[in-house]
C-alpha positions as CSV (number, residue, x, y, z in Angstrom):
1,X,16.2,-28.8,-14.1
2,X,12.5,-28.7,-13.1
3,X,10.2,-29.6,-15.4
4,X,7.3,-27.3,-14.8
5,X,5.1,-24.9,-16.7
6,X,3.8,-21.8,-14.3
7,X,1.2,-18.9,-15.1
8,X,1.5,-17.3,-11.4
9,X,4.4,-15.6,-9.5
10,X,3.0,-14.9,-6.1
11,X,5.7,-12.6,-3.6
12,X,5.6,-12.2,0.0
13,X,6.2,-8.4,0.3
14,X,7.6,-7.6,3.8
15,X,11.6,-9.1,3.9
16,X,11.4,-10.2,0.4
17,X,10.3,-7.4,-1.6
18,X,10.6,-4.3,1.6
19,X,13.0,-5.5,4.0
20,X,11.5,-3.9,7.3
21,X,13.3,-2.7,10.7
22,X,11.7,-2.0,14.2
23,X,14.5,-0.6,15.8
24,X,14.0,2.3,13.5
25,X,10.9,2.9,15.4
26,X,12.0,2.1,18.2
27,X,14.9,4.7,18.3
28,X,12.3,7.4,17.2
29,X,11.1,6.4,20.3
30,X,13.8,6.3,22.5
31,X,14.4,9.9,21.2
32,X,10.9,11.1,22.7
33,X,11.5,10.0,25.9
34,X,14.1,7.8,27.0
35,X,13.5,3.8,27.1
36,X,10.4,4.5,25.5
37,X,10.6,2.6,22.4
38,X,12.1,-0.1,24.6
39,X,9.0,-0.4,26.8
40,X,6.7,0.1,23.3
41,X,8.4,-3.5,21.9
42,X,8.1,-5.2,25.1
43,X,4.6,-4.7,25.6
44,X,4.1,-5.1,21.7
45,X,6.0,-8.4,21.5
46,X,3.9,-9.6,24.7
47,X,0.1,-8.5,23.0
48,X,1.5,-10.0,19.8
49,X,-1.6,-11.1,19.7
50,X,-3.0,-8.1,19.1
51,X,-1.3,-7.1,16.1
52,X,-2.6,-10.8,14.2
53,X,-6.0,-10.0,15.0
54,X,-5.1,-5.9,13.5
55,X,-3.4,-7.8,10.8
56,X,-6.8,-10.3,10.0
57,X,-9.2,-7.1,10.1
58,X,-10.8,-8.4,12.9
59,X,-10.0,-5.2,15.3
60,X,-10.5,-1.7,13.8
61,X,-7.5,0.4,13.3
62,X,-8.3,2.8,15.8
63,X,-8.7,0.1,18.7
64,X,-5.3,-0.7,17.2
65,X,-4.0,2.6,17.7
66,X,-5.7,3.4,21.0
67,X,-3.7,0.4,22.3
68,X,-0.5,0.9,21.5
69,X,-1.1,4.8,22.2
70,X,-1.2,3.1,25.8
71,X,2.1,1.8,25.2
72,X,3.4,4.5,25.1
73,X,2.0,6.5,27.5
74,X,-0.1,8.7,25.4
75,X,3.6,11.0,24.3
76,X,2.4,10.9,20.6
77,X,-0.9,11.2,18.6
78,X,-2.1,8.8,16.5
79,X,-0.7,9.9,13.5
80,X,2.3,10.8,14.6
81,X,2.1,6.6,15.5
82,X,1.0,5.6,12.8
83,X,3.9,7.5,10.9
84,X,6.9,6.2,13.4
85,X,5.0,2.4,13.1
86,X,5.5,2.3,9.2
87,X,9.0,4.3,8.6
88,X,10.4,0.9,8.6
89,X,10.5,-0.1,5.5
90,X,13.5,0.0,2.8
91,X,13.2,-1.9,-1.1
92,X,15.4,-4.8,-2.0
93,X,16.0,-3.0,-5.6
94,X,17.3,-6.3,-6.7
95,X,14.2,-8.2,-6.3
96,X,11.8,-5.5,-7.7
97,X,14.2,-5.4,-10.2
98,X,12.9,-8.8,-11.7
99,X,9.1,-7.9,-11.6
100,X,8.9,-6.1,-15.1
101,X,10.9,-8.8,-16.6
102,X,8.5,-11.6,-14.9
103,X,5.2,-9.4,-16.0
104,X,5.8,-10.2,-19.4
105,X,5.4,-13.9,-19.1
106,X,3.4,-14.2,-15.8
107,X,0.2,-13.5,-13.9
108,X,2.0,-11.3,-10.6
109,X,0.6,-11.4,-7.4
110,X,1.3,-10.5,-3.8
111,X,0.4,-12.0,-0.7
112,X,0.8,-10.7,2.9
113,X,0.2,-10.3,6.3
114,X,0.0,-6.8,6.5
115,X,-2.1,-4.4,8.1
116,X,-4.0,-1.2,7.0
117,X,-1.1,1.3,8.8
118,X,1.3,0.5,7.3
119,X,-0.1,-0.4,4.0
120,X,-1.3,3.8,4.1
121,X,2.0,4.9,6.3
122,X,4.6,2.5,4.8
123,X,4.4,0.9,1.6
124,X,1.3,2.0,-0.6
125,X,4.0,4.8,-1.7
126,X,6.0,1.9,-3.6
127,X,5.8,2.1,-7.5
128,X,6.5,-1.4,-7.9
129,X,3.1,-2.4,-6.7
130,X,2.0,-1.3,-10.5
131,X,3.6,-5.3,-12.1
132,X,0.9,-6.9,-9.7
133,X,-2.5,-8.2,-11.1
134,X,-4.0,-8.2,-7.3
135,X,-2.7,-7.7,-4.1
136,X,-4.1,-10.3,-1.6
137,X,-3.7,-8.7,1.8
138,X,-4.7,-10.3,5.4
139,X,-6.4,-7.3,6.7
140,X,-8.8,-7.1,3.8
141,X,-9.4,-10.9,3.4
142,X,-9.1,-11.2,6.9
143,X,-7.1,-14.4,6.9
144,X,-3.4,-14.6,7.7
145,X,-0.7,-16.6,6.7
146,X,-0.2,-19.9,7.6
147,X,-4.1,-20.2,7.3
148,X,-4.8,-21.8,3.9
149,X,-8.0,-19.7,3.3
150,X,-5.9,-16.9,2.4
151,X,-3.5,-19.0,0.0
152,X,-7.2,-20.2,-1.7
153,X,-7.5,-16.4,-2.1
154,X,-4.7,-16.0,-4.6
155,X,-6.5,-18.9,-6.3
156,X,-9.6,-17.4,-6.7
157,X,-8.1,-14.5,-8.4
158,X,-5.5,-16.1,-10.5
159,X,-8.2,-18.6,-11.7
160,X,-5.5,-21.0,-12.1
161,X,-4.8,-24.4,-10.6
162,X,-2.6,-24.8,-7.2
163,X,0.3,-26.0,-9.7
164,X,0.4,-22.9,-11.9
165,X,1.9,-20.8,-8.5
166,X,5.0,-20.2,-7.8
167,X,5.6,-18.9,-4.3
168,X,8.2,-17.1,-2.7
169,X,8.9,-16.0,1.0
170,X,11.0,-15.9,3.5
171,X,8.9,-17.7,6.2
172,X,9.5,-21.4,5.8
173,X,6.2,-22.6,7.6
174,X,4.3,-20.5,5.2
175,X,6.6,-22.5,2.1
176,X,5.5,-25.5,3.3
177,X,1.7,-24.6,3.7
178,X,1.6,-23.3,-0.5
179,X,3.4,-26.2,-0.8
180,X,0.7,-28.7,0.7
181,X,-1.7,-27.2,-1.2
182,X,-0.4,-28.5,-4.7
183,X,2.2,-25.3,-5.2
184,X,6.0,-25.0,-6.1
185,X,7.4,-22.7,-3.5
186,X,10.5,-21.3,-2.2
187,X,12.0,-20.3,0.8
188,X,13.8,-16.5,0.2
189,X,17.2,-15.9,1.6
190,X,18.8,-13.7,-0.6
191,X,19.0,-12.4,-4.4
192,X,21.3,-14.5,-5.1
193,X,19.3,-18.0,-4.0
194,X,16.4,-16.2,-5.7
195,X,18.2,-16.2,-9.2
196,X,19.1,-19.5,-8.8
197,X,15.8,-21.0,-7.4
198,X,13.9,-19.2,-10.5
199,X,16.1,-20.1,-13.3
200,X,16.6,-24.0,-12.0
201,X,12.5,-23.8,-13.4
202,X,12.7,-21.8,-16.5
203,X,11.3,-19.4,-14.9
204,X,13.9,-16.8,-16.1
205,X,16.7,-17.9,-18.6
């Protein structure tokens, strides 16, 4: 058993939370025009880059757009884009499932590399979002994951010291960096890890 007393729940959102899926998108694609959705994920895999600079708020969403327009040779509008970009997302029922239980006892917040599409397009929609006292999101801090600054952000709005937070997410890099900085974290693999990870620290009983 782990002997520890938290105040702060903090969830990744995107595979934890809202498992997502590319291939969705990019078989909408392929339906357009064929291979299209193929040559969209090359070229978006290779300018990775430009989505973690979309994703830090540091280029404006319709830069974003007009770029990966280009990707696709101009065969959609940009909300038609935006639309295909963030019908991606599904709920892991089984995790949301635990946030009204954990809202009784805990401070809730989220914290994720996301970007302002698909926080309109994709997952704004999402009535679980309700159980969290703030949403800490890259685009609007304009800090991503594994920068520490944006951790530091949960911080500042949980007013709480590093060891009151309890992480969870399913990047292990980003674990370790909440971890350096004083927190209890966890690496998510499944419900069922989940369950076990929280009740091991009292967390749920």
């Amino acid at each position: 058993m782990i002997s520890q007393n938290f105040s702060a729940i903090v969830f990744d959102l995107g595979n934890v939370l809202i498992p997502f899926d590319y291939t969705i998108a990019i078989n909408k694609l392929n339906q357009i025009e064929p291979n299209l959705g193929n040559r969209f994920i090359d070229y978006y895999n290779s300018n990775y880059l430009i989505h973690r600079d979309f994703e830090k708020g540091i280029i404006s969403e319709s830069d974003f757009i007009n770029a990966m327009l280009k990707a696709v040779n101009n065969k959609i509008d940009g909300e038609t884009f935006c639309r295909l970009f963030s019908d991606i997302f599904t709920v892991n029922e089984d995790v949301v499932s635990l946030l009204p239980i954990l809202k009784k006892d805990y401070k809730l917040f989220l914290l994720s590399n996301t970007n302002s599409i698909h926080q309109k397009y994709g997952w704004q929609i999402y009535e679980f979002l309700k159980y969290f006292d703030k949403l800490i999101l890259s685009h609007e801090v304009q800090s991503i994951k594994p920068d520490k600054k944006i951790y530091l952000e949960v911080e500042k709005a949980s007013g709480l010291p590093p060891e009151d937070h309890f992480y969870i997410d399913d990047i292990d890099e980003y674990v370790n960096v909440a971890k350096n900085l004083g927190w209890d974290a966890v690496q998510f693999v499944n419900f069922e890890k989940l369950l076990s990870d929280i009740k091991v620290r009292n967390i749920l009983y």
